[in-house]
C-alpha positions in Angstrom: 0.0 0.0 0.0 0.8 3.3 -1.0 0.0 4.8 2.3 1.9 2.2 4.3 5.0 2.4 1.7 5.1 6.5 2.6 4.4 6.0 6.7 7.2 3.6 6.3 10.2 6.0 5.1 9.0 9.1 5.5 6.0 11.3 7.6 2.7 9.9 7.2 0.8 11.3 3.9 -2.3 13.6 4.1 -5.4 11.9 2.1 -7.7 14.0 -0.2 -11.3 12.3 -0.6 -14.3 14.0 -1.9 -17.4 12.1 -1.9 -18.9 9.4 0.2 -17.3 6.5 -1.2 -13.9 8.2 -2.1 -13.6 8.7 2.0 -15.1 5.1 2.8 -12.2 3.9 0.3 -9.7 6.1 2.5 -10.4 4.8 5.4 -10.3 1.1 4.2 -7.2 2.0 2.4 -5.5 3.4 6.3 -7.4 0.7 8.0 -5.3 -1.8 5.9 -2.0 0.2 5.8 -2.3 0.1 9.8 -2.0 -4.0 9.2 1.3 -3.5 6.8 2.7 -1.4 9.3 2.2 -3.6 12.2 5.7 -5.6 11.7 7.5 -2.6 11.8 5.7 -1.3 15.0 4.3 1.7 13.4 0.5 2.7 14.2 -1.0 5.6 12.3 -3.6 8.1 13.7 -5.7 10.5 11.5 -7.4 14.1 11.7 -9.9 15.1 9.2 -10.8 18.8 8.0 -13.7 19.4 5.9 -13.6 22.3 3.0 -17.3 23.1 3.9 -19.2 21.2 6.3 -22.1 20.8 4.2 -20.1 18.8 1.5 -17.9 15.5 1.4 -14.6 17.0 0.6 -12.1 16.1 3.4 -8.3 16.1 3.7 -7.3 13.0 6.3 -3.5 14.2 8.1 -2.1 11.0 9.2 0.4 10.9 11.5 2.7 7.9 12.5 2.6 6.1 16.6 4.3 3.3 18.4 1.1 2.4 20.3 -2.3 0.4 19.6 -5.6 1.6 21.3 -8.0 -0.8 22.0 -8.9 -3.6 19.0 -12.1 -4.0 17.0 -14.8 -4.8 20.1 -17.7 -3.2 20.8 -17.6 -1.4 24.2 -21.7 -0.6 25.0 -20.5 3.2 24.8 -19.7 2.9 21.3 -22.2 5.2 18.6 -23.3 3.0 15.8 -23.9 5.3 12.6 -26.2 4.7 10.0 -26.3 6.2 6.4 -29.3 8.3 8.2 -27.8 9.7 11.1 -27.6 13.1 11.4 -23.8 13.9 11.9 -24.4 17.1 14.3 -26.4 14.9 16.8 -23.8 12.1 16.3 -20.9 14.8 17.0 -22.9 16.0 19.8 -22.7 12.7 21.7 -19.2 11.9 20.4 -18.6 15.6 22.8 -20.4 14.7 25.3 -18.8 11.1 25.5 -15.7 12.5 25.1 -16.0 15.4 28.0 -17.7 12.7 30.4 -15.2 9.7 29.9 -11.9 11.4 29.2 -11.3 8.4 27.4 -11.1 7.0 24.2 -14.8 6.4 22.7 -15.7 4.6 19.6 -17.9 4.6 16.8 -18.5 2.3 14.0 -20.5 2.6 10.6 -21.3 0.1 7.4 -21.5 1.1 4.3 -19.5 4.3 2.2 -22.5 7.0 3.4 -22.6 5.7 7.3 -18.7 5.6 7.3 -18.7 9.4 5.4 -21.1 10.8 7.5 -19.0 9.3 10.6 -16.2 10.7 9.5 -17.9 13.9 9.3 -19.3 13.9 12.8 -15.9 13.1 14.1 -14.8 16.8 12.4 -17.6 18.3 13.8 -17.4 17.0 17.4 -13.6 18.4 17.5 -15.4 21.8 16.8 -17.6 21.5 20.0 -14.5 20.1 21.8 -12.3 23.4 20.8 -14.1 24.8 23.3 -12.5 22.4 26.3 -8.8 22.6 24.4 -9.8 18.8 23.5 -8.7 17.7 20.2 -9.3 14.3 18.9 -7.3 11.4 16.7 -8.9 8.3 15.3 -8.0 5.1 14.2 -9.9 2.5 12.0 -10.1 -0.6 12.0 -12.4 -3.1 10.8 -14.7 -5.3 12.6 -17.1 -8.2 12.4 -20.7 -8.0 13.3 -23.5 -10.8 13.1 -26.7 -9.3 12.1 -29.6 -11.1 12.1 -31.6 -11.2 8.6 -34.9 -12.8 8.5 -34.2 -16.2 10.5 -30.3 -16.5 9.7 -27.2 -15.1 11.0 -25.2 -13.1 8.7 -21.7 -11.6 9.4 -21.1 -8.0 8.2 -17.9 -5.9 8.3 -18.3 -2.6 9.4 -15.5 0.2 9.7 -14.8 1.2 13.3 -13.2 4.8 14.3 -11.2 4.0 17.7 -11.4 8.2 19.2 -8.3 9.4 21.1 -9.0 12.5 22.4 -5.6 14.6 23.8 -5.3 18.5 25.0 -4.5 21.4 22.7 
């Protein structure tokens, strides 16, 4: 992978995606570099900006770490997004999460709209956490779910956005 080639010899790349499923394919294509880099003991984290928050067009600034956070579980804190959330009232709780636990919080998503408008909220919710000189850092990975679909079990993969928030 292209990203994990970069991460590898020089500072982590910044990602330009504009649309839904150009970010879902960016943050599949980080979630898999973050398995390439594993033998080298390199993590990546990522912070997204969005040209206009209205729109899809984000940059993704990765940055390289020695640490994992927690793996692809579902903790029953965890915000599950759908492709009909609304992505202030998801960054809302991400905030408030974030401000009550002072911990790392996750939120996971399936499908290229979910996972854009979860990337989205993420954006947004470091806007209400300026306020606190709280930043936040996420990490993807990917994680398997069984849904059930009429009277069978079906396993789905679904993107998951580990949050690490840190002081400004």
């Amino acid at each position: 992978s292209a990203i994990a080639n970069t991460s590898r010899n020089a500072e982590a790349p910044t990602v330009l995606a504009t649309g839904p499923l150009a970010i879902n394919q960016a943050i599949k294509a980080i979630t898999i570099a973050r398995t390439y880099l594993e033998d080298d003991g390199i993590d990546l984290r990522a912070h997204c900006e969005f040209e206009d928050v209205k729109g899809f067009k984000t940059k993704i600034q990765l940055s390289k770490a020695r640490s994992k956070p927690r793996g692809p579980k579902i903790n029953k804190d965890d915000l599950c997004v759908k492709k009909s959330s609304d992505p202030f009232k998801v960054a809302g709780a991400i905030a408030a999460r974030v401000r009550d636990m002072g911990k790392a919080v996750g939120v996971y998503a399936k499908g290229s709209e979910a996972v854009s408008i979860m990337i989205k909220s993420v954006y947004i919710s470091c806007n209400y956490l300026d306020e606190d000189n709280l930043g936040l850092l996420f990490v993807p990975t990917f994680m398997e779910l069984e849904n059930k679909i009429g009277d069978t079990m079906q396993s789905s993969t679904y993107l998951k956005l580990t949050l690490l928030m840190h002081q400004l």
